[in-house]
C-alpha positions in Angstrom: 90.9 119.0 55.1 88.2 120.6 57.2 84.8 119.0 57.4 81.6 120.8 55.7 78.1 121.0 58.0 75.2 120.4 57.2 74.0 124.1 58.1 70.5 122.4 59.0 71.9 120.7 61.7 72.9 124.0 63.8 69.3 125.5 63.0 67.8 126.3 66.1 70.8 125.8 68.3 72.9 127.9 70.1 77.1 128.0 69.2 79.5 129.2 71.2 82.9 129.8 69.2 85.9 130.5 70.9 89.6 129.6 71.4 91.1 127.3 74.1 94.1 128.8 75.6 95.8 128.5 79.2 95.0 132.2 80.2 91.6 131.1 79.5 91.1 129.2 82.5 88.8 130.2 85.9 89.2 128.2 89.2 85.7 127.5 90.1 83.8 126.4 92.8 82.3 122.4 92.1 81.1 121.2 95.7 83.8 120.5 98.4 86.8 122.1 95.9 87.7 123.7 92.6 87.9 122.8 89.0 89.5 124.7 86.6 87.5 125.3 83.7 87.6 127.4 80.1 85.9 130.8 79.7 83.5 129.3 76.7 82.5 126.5 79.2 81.1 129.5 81.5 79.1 131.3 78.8 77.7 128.1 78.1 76.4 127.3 81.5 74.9 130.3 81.7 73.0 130.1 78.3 71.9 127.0 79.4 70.8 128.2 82.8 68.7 131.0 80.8 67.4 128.4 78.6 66.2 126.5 81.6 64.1 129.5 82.9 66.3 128.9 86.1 67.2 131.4 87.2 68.5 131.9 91.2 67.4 135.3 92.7 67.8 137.1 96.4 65.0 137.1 98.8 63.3 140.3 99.1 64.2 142.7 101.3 60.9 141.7 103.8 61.4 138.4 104.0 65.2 138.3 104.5 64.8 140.9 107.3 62.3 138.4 108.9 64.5 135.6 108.7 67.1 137.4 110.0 64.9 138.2 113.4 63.7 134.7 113.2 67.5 133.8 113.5 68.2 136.3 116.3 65.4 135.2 118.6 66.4 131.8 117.8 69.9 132.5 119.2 68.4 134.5 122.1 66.6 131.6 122.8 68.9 129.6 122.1 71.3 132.1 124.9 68.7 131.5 127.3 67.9 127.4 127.6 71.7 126.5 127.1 73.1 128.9 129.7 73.9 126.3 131.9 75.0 123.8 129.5 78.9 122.3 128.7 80.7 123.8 126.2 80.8 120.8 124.1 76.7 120.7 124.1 76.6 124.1 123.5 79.1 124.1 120.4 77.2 120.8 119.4 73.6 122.7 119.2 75.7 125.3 117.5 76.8 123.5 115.1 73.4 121.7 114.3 71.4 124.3 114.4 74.1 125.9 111.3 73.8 122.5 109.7 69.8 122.7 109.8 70.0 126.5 108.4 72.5 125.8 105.5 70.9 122.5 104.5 67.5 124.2 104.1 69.1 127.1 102.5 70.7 124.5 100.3 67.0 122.8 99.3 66.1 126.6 98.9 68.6 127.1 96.0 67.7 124.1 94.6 63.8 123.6 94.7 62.6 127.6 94.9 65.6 129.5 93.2 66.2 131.5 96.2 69.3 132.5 97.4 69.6 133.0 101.9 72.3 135.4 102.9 74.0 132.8 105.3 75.9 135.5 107.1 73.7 137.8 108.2 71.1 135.3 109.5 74.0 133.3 110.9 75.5 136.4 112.6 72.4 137.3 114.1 71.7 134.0 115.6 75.6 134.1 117.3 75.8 137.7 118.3 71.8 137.3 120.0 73.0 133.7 121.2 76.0 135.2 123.0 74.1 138.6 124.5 71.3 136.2 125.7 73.7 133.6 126.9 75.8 136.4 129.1 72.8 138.2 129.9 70.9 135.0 131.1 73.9 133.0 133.0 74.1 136.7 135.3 70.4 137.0 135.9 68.8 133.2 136.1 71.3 131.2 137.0 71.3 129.8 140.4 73.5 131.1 143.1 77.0 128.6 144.2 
């Protein structure tokens, strides 16, 4: 026997109404792996994200592009003071220097809304790191 509601208890709310099946399901992203989850269960996150007033946008086109060059002269830099260095301290400031740039885009997304685009600043930096790198070892380094 089906259950009557008090219709003054859904005033003022949002209802989603919808049918659970198996072709329903989306593999998402949660942290380190997936979870599946239900269609509905989507459209509900993102009412509740409207509802917020949170809402994650781009950067601009200005301040991306200057991020970016901050990222290539950062590399060129980068290409420069490590010429000389192991490969293992090399990869290791690599790899930090990423770490530093996702974790603040990270804090970005959460605290500002604003979304980086991680390959195109991190592209930069490798692509001015190795030019600089090359470029540097031939012209600076000293003579054996």
């Amino acid at each position: 026997m089906p259950r009557k509601h008090d219709p003054a208890a859904l005033r003022g709310r949002i209802v989603i109404v919808g049918h659970e099946s198996a072709s329903d399901e989306v593999r998402v992203a949660y942290g380190l792996r997936s979870e599946r989850r239900y269609g509905y269960e989507l459209y509900a996150d993102a009412i509740n994200t409207l509802r917020r007033d949170r809402v994650v946008q781009p950067l601009g086109l200005w301040p991306e592009f200057f991020i970016m060059l901050t990222s290539a002269a950062a590399g060129a830099w980068l290409g420069i003071r490590l010429r000389d260095s192991t490969r293992v301290v090399r990869g290791s400031v690599l790899v930090l220097v990423t770490i530093v740039y996702l974790v603040a885009g990270t804090w970005l997304i959460a605290n500002a809304n604003l979304i980086l685009h991680y390959t195109y600043d991190l592209f930069a930096l490798l692509v001015a790191y190795l030019l600089f790198r090359r470029r540097a070892h031939r012209l600076l380094s000293e003579p054996g």
